[in-house]
Every structure is written in structure tokens, then in C-alpha cells.
C-alpha positions as semicolon CSV with decimal commas, in nm:
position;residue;x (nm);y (nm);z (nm)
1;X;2,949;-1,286;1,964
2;X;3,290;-1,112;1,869
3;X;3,266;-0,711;1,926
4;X;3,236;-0,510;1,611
5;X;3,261;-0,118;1,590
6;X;2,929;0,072;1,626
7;X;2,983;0,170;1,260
8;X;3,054;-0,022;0,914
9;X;3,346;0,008;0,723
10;X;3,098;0,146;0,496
11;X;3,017;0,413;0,776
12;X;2,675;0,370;0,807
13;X;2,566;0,263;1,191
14;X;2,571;-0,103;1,285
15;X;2,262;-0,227;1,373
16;X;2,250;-0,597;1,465
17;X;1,849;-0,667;1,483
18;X;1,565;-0,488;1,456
19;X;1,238;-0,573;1,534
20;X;0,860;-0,496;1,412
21;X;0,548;-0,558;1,527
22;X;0,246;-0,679;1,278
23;X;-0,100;-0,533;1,313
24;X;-0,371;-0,779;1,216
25;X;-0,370;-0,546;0,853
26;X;0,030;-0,587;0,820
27;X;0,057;-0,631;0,397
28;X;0,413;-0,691;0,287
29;X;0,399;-0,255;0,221
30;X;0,329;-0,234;0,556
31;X;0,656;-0,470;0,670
32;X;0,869;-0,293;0,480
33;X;0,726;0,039;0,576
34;X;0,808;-0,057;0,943
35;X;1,146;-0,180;0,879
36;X;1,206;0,160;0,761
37;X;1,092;0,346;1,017
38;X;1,320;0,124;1,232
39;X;1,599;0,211;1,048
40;X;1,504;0,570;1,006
41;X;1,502;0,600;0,644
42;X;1,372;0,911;0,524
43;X;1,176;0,791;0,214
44;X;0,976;0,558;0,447
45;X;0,642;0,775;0,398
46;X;0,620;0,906;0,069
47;X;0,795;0,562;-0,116
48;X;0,579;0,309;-0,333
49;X;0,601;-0,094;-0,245
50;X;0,873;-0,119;-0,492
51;X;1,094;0,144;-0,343
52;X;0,996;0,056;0,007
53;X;1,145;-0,325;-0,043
54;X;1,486;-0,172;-0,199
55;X;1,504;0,074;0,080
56;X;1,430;-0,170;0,330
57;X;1,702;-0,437;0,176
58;X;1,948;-0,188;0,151
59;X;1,897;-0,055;0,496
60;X;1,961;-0,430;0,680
61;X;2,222;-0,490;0,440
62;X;2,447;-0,107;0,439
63;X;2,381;-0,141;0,869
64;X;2,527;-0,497;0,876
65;X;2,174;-0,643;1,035
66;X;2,227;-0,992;1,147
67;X;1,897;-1,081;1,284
68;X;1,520;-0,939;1,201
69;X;1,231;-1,033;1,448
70;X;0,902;-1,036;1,304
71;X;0,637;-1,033;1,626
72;X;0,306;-1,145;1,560
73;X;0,248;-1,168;1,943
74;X;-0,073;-0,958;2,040
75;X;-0,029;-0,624;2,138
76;X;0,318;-0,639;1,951
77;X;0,285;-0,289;1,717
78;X;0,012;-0,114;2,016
79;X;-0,289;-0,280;1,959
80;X;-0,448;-0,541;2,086
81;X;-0,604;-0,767;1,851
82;X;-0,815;-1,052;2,107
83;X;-0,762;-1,074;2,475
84;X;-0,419;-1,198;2,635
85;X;-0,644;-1,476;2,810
86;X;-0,725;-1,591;2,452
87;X;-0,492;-1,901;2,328
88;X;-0,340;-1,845;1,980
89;X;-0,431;-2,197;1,835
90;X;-0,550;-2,550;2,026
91;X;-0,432;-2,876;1,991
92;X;-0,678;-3,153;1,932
93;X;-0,584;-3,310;2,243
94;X;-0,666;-2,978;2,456
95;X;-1,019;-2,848;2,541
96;X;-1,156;-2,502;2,361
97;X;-1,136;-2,345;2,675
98;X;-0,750;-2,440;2,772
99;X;-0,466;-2,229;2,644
100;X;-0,186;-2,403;2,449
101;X;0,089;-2,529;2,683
102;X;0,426;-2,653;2,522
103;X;0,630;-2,588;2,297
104;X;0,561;-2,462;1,944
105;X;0,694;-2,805;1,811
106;X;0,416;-2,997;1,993
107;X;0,153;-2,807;1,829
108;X;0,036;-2,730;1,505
109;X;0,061;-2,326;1,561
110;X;0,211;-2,100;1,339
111;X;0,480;-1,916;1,590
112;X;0,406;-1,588;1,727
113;X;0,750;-1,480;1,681
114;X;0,957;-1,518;1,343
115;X;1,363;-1,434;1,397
116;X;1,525;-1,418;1,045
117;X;1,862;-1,472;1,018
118;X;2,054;-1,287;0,787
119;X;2,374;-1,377;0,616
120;X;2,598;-1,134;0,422
């Protein structure tokens, strides 16, 4: 990755990724709510869904954001939605009471995590 300056030529801070955590009530709001907050945008709490989406563009796009994670992982945003012990999904070659082993490829599992990569 080449070095870049910690600020656009725009002068707003560079910020490469950010990352949020779902809740198991995320709503697309919600998402860009977060992303806000990430950023630090100071509209983030009193904004409607429309606003909160143009904020939340503008902010990855004026801070040069080249990669968003989106972690759906339990415990990601603080809470814990089942036990750690409990497997996401099974396969139907796997008992109920085995966790999924393997890759995300080798089962039918929505993934956890969700990197976005964003071009300018």
C-alpha cells in the first residue's frame, strides 16, 4: 500500500476503513447511523434516514475510505446475541451439535464479516 498524507487534498482526515458492528436490530438507519458516529459527524443524532445515507456517503467519500467492514460476528457492537459455543449455520453433512469447521466457501453460511471495497 503506497503512503498517503494523513489528510486529503480536500483537507478533511484520511481515513482508510472503518468498521461497525450490527446488533441483531441493525436497520439500514441504524448502519448509517454507526458509520457516522465512526466518522464523527455531528448530525449523526438528530438526522432522518435520508440525511443519514448522504452524510454517511459523503463522509467515506470527503475522508478517502478505501475499505468498510461490516461485522455481524456476535458480540461485534457489545452485545451478545447467542453464546460463542453456538455455531452460526450447519452444513448438512455436520451434526446439530458440531460447530461449522472450514471455510465460508464450503458452507452455505452467510459470512460473519462483510469488507466493502470502495473505489473513488
Amino acid at each position: 500500500m503506497r503512503r498517503l498524507s494523513k489528510v486529503t487534498e480536500a483537507g478533511h482526515e484520511r481515513i482508510p476503513v472503518f468498521r461497525v458492528g450490527l446488533t441483531s436490530n441493525t436497520t439500514l438507519r441504524t448502519l448509517n447511523r454507526m458509520i457516522c458516529e465512526y466518522y464523527g459527524h455531528p448530525a449523526t443524532d438528530r438526522a432522518n434516514a435520508a440525511a443519514l445515507a448522504s452524510h454517511a456517503l459523503d463522509c467515506v467519500l470527503s475522508c478517502e475510505t478505501q475499505l468498510g467492514i461490516v461485522d455481524d460476528s456476535p458480540g461485534a457492537a457489545g452485545e451478545s446475541r447467542r453464546p460463542v459455543t453456538q455455531p452460526r449455520c450447519k452444513s448438512s453433512s455436520e451434526s446439530p451439535e458440531s460447530p461449522v469447521v472450514g471455510s465460508i466457501a464450503e458452507s452455505a453460511c452467510a459470512p460473519a464479516l462483510v469488507a466493502l471495497r470502495i473505489d473513488h
